[in-house]
Backbone as a chain_set.jsonl record, in Angstrom:
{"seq": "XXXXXXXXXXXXXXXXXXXXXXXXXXXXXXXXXXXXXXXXXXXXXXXXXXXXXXXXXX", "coords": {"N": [[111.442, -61.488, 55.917], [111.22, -58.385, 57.628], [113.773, -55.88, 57.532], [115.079, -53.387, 59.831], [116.796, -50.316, 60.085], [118.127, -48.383, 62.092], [120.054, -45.536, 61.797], [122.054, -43.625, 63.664], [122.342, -40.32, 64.336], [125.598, -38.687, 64.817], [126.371, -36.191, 67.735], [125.617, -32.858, 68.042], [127.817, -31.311, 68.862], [130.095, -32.664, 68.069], [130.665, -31.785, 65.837], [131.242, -29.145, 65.742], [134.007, -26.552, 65.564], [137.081, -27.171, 67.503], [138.981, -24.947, 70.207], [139.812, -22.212, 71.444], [136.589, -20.109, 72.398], [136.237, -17.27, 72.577], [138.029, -16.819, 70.426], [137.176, -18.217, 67.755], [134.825, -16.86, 67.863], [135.224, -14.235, 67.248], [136.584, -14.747, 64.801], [134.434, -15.565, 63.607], [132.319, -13.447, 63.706], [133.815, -11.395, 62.588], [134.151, -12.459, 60.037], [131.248, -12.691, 59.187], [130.324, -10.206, 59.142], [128.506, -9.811, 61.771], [127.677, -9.322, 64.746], [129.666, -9.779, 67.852], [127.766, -10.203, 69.99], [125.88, -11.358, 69.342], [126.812, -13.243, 67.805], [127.501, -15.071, 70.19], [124.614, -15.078, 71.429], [123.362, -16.785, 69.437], [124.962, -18.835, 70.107], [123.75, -19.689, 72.557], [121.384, -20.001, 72.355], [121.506, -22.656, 70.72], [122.496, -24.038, 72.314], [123.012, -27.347, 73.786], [121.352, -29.042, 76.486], [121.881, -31.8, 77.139], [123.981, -32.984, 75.522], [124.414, -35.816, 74.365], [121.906, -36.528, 73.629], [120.711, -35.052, 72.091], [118.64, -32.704, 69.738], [115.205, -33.44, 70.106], [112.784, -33.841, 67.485], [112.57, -31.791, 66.531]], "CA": [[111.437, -60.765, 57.169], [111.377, -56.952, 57.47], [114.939, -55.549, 58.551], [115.2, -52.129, 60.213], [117.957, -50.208, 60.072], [118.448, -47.642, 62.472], [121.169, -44.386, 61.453], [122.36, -42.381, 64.709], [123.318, -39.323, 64.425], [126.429, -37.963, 66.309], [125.371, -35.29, 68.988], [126.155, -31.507, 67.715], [128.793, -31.262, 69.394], [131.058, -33.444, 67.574], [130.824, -31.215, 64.505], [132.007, -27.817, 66.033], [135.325, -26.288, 65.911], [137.573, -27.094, 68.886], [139.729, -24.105, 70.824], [139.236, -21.001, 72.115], [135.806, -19.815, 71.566], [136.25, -16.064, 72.067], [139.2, -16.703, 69.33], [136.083, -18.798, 67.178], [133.037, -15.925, 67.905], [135.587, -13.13, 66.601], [136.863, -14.927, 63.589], [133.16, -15.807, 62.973], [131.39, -12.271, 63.199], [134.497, -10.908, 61.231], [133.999, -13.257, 58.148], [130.104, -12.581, 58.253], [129.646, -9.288, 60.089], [127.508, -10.097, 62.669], [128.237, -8.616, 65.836], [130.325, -10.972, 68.722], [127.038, -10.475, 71.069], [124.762, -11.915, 67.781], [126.67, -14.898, 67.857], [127.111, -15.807, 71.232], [123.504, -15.209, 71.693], [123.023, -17.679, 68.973], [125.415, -19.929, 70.638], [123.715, -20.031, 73.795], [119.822, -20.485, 71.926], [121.585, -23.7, 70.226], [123.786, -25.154, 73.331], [121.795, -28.81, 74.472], [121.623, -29.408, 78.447], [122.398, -32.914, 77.567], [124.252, -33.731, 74.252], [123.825, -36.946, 74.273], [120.159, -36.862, 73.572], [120.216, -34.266, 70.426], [117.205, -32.395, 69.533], [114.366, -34.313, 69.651], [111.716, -33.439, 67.976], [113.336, -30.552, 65.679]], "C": [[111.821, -59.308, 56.937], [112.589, -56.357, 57.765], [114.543, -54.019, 58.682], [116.526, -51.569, 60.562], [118.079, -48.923, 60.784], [119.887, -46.361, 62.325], [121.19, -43.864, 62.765], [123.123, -41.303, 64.121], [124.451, -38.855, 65.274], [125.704, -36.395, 66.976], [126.354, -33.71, 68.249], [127.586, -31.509, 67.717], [130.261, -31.398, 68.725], [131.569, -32.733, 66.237], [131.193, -29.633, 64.514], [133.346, -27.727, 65.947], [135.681, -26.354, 67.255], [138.78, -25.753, 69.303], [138.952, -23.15, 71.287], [138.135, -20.257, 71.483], [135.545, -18.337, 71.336], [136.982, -16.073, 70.242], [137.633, -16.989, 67.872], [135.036, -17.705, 66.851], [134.135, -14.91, 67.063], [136.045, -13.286, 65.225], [135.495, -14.914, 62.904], [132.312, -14.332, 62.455], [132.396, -11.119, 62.35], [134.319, -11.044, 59.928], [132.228, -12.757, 58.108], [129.702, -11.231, 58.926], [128.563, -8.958, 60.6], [128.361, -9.979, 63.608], [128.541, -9.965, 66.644], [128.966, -11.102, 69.723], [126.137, -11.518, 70.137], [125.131, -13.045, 68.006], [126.997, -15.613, 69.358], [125.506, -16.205, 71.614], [122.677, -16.716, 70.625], [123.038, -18.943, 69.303], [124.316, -20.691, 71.869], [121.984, -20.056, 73.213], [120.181, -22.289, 71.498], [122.705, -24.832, 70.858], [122.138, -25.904, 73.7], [122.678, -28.923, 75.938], [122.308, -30.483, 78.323], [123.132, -33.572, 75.553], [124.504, -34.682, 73.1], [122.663, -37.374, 73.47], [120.218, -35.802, 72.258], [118.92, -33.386, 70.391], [116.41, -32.947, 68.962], [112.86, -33.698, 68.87], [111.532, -31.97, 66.842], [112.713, -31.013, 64.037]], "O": [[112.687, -59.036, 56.106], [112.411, -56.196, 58.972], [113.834, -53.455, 57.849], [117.321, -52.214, 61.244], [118.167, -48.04, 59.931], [120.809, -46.664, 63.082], [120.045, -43.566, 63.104], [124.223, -41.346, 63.57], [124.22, -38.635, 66.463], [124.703, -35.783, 66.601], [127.57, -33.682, 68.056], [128.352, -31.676, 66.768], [131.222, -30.63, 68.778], [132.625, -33.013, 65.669], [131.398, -28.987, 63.487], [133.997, -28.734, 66.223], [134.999, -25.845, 68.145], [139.607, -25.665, 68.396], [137.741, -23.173, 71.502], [138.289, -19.761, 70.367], [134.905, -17.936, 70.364], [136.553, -15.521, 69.229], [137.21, -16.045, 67.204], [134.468, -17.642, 65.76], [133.73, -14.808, 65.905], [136.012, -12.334, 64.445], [135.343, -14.368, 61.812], [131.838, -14.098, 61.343], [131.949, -10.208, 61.653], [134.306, -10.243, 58.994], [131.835, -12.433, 56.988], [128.529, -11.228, 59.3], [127.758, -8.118, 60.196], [129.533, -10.351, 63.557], [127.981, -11.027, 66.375], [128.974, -12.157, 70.359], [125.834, -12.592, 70.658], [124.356, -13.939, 68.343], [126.653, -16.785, 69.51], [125.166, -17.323, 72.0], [121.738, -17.423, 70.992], [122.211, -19.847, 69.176], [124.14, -21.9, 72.022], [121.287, -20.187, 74.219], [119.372, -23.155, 71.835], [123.353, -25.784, 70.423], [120.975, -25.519, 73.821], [123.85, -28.907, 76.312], [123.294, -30.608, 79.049], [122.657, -34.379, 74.754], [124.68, -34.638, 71.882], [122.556, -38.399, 72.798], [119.435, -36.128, 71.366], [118.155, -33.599, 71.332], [116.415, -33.15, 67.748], [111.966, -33.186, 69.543], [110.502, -31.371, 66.536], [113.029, -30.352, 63.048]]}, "num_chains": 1, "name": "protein.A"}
């Protein structure tokens, strides 16, 4: 008989740093200098409506 073995991934989310994310965006574009608008803007291309669901499809 064939078995199938399904892997889930956990949802983004789960793999970010937790606290304050100004504190997060300024440590971040310090260490790689990239401006604080650079990476919010990044942030907010790679936030999911529902994080649950993942990118499907990617």
């Amino acid at each position: 008989l064939p078995v199938t073995i399904r892997l889930l991934d956990p949802p983004l989310h789960e793999f970010l740093p937790e606290g304050d994310i100004n504190e997060i965006v300024a440590n971040l574009s310090s260490d790689t200098n990239v401006s604080e608008d650079e990476v919010f803007s990044r942030i907010e291309k790679l936030s999911e409506v529902n994080p649950m669901l993942g990118f499907r499809g990617c």
